[in-house]
N, C-alpha and C positions, 0 to 999 in steps of 0.2 A: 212415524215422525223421524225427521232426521236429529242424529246428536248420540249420545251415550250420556247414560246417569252410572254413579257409583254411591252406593247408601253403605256404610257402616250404623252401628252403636253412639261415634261421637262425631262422623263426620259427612254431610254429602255433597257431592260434587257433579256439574251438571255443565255441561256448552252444550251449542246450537253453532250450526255454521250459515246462518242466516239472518235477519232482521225478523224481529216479535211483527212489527210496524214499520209501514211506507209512511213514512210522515210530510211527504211531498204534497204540496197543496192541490186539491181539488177541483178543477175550472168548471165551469159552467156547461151543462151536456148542450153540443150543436143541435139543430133540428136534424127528427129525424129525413134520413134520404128514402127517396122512392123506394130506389132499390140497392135493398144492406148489400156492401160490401164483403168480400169475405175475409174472415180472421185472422191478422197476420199469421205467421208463422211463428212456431217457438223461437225464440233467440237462444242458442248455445254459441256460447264464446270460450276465450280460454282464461275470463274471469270468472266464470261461476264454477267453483269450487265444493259447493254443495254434495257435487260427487266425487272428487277427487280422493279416492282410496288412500293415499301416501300422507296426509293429511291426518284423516281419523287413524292410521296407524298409529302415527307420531301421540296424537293425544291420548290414545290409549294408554300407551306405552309410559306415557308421563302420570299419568294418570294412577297408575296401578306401582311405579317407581315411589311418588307419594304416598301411596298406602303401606308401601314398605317401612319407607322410613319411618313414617309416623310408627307404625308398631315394634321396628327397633327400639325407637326411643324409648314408650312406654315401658319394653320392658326392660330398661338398662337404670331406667328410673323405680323399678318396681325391686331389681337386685341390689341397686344402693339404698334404698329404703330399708330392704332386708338385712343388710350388714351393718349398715350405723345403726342398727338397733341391735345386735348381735354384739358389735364392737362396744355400745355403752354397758351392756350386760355385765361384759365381763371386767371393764374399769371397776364397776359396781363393784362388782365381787371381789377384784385387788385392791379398790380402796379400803373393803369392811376387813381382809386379812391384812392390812397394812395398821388400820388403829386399831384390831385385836392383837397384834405383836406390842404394839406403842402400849396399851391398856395394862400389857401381862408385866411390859418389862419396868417401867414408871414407878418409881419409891419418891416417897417424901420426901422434904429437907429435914423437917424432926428425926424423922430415922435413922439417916445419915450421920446427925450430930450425937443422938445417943449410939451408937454403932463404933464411932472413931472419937468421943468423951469430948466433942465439940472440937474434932480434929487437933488432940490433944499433941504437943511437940513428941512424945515419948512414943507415940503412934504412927509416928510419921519412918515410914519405908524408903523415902528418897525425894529427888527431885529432879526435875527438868527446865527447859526452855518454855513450854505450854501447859505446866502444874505441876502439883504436889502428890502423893502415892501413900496413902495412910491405911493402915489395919486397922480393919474393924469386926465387930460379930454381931447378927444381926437378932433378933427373940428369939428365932427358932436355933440359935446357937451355932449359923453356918458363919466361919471365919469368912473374908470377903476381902480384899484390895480396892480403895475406894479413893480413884485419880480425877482431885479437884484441879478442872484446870481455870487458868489464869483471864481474869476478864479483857487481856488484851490479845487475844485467840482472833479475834476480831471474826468469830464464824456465824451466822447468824442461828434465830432459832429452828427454821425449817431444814438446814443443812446439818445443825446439828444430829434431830430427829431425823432425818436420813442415812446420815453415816449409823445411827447408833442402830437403828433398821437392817443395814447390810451389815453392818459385825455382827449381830446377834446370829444370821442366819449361817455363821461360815462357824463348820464344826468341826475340826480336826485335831486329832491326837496331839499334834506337835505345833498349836496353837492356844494361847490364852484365850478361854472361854469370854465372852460378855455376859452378867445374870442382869446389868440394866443401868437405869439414868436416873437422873432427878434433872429437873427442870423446873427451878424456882428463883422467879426475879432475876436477879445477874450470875446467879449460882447457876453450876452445867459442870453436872458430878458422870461420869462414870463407874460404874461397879462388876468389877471383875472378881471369879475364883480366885483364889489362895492359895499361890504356890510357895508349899512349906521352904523351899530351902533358897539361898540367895540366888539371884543372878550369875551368869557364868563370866564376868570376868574378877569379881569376887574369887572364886578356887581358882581361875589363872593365877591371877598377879599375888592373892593375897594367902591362899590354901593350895598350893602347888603338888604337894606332896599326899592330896585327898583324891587327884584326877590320876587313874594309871589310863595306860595306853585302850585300854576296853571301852572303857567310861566315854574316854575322848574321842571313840573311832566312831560309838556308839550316838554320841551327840553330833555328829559332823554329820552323818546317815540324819538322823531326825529333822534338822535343821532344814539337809538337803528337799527333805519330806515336806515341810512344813510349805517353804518358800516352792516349790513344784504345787501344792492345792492351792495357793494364791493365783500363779499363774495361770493355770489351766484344769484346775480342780473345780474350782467353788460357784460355778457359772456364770464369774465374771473375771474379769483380768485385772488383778490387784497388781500395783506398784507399792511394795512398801514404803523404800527411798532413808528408810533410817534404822537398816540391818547392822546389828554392833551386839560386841560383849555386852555388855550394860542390859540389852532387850531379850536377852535372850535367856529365860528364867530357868530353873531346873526343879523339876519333881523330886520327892522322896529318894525313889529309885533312879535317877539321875538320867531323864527322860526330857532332851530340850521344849521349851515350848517358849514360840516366839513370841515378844509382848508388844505395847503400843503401836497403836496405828494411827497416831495422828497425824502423820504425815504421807499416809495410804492416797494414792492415788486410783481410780477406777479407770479402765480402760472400753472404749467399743470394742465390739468382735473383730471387725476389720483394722483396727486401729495398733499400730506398730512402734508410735513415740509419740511424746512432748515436750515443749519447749515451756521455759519458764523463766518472767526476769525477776525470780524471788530463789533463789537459793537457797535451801533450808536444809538442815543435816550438820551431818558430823564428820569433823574434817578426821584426812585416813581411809573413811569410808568409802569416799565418792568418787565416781569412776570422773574422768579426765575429761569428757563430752560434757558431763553433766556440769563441771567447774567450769570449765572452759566456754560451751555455748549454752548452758542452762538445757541442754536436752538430756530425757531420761528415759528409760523404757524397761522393760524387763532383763536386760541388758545390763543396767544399770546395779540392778540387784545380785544377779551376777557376781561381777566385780565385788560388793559389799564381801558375797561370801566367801571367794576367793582371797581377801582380809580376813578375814574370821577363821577359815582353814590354817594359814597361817602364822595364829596369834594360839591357834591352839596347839598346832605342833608343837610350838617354839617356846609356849607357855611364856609370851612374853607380847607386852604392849606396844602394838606399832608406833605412838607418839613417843614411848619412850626409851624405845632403841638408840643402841648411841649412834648409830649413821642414818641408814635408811633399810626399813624390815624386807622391803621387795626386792630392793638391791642387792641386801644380804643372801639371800633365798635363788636370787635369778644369779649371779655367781656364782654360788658353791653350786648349783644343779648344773649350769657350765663346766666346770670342774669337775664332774662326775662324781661329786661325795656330799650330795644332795643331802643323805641322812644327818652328815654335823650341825643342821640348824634344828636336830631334833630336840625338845625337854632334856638336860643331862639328869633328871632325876627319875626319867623314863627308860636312859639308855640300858639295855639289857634287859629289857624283860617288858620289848615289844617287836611288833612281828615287822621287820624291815620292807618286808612286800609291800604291806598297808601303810606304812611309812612314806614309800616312796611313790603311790599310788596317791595317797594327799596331797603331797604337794606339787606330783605331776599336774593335778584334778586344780589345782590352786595355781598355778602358775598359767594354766588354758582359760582358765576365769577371768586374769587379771589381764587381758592381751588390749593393745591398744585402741585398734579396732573392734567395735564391738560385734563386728560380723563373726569377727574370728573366736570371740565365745561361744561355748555350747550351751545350748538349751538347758533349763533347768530337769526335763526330759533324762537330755545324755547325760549331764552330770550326775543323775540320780543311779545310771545305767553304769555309768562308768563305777561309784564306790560300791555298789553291789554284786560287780560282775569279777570276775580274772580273768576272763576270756576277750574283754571288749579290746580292740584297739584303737589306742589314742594317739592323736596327732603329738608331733614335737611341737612345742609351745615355741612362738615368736618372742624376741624381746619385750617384756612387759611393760603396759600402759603408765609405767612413770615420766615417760617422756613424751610429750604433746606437739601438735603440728594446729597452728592456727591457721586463719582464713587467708590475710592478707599478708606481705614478704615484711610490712612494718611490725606487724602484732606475732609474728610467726616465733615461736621460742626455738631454740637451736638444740641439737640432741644433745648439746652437754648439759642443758635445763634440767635438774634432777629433781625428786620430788621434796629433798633434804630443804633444798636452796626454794623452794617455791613456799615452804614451810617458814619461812623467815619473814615473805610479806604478808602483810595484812590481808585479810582475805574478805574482796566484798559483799560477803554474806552474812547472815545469819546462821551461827552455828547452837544447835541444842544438844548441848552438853549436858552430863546426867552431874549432879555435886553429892550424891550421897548414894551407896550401894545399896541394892534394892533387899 
């Protein structure tokens, strides 16, 4: 018979290149003749196609084209079946490590209030813009820092248990530990380790004479540590955005470790900056992008510590210098006598190298453009090295260039004079030393 069949498993497929049935009507047979005629001849024309070879090629062809694809698909259907089940698998699995972290780190509010004697005044370690910071000890008699923040946080409860998810998991030396949360009703406690000795700008401003030049070179190293595993340590890209004196706690042995991350921003892997029309921070601190356009990035932090460096050489408070502490600094290091904005209660009996290497390290921080800062990488490269070479620093980021010729500030815009307007942000200022 003419035609082609194709049988699979789920599918068959079948043509004919002719009629099943002549369904033309039947007439009535004439009488017959004496003598039969004989039989016409076959009719070949160049309609009957029946045999035309070019034809059944074609259907083959399509034919077996179809069978292709149809088993493409199956099986492309059969490997995404494989992986969304593969892929729920291991949601599974980071959901059940996600509420065994939540489970382990979760204390009561009874706890809490006998721990800090119902968050007793006398207990209380300080304060901020987003809560309170009280000493507590818990039965098993571990001291603890137990930071109630403030019911206008306005963060919810899933965000909370989030963040408090990823600080828990970032473990470094020159970082405050997380030991857990409470989560009850309007209450949204934090509980952090117990860093026996105050905050560092406590020995700045208030115990000058506690910090020698070792202590100080020794903290500026740690710091650098600390904010470098934020960046690219901890297997995500933390923005702190509220690096200051105030946050920055000290050990026994006089070992920085940086504190609150409530204003921690997370980063993507591919992801380089953000923008923000909420301003949050502490003025001094904030790089010039950040005031200026609400953009912030690693960058950002940077700058913070290039302030920090600074304020520890000089053992003295950027707000409360009598002109401007960058200015003072970016001047005498013009002047080639960089070292006179060193502590005078240091002078002599520290190593002018590393003197002059900080505030090199601090003035490449503070650069207007934030291109022209170095990674938190090279900064770490540069205090530990004597060998590295460092750029000459540009005139530092006290002076601003805006978007348009009307908004645009003029480089006699200093940061003194920008200190004088109101500023529209929100700023979280600490009111009691930790």
């Amino acid at each position: 018979m003419q035609g082609a069949q194709v049988l699979t498993p789920s599918c068959s497929i079948r043509y004919k290149l002719y009629l099943l049935y002549n369904l033309t009507e039947v007439s009535a047979p004439p009488p017959s003749p004496l003598f039969p005629s004989p039989p016409p001849p076959p009719l070949i024309g160049p309609k009957d196609k029946s045999h035309n070879p070019l034809a059944i090629i074609i259907v083959i062809v399509a034919s077996i084209a179809v069978f292709v694809l149809l088993y493409l698909l199956g099986c492309r259907f059969l490997r995404q079946r494989a992986r969304k089940k593969q892929n729920s698998t291991i949601e599974e699995e980071n959901d059940g490590n996600e509420i065994m972290i939540e489970g382990a780190l979760q204390y009561d509010l009874a706890t809490m209030e006998a721990a800090t004697k119902m968050f007793a005044e006398e207990n209380k370690l300080g304060a901020g813009g987003f809560g309170e910071v009280y000493k507590g000890t818990l039965p098993n008699g571990q001291e603890i820092a137990v930071k109630r923040l403030s019911r206008s946080s306005g963060q919810s409860t899933e965000e909370f248990k989030n963040e408090v998810i990823l600080i828990a998991k970032l473990q470094h030396r020159n970082l405050v530990r997380l030991l857990g949360f409470c989560l009850e009703g309007e209450e949204k406690i934090l509980i952090y380790e117990f860093v026996p000795n105050k905050s560092l700008d406590c020995f700045l401003y208030e115990e000058q004479a506690q910090l020698d030049w070792t202590q100080r070179y020794k903290i500026i190293e740690g710091i650098a540590q600390g904010i470098l595993y934020l960046h690219e340590g901890s297997g995500f890209k933390i923005i702190h955005r509220d690096l200051k004196a105030s946050n920055i706690l000290l050990e026994t042995n006089m070992d920085p470790k940086i504190s609150d991350f409530g204003q921690a921003r997370i980063f993507g892997v591919d992801q380089t900056h953000a923008n923000t029309n909420r301003i949050i921070g502490t003025y001094g601190y904030m790089s010039p992008e950040y005031i200026m356009h609400g953009q912030f990035s690693t960058k950002s932090d940077v700058y913070s510590f290039g302030i920090l460096i600074f304020e520890i050489v000089t053992g003295k408070k950027r707000s409360s210098f009598p002109g401007d502490l960058v200015g003072y600094v970016w001047n005498k290091w013009s002047l080639g006598v960089a070292c006179e904005v060193l502590d005078p209660t240091l002078r002599g009996s520290c190593s002018i190298n590393e003197v002059t290497k900080c505030i090199h390290t601090g003035l490449l921080c503070i650069q207007q453009d934030p291109a022209h800062r170095p990674a938190m990488a090279t900064i770490v490269l540069m205090l530990s090295s004597h060998s590295v070479t460092r750029p000459l620093p540009k005139r530092p980021g006290f002076l601003f260039d805006g978007g348009s010729e009307q908004n645009k500030l003029t480089n006699e815009v200093q940061w003194d004079q920008l200190m004088n307007v109101a500023p529209p942000f929100l700023s979280a200022t600490e009111f009691y030393p930790r």
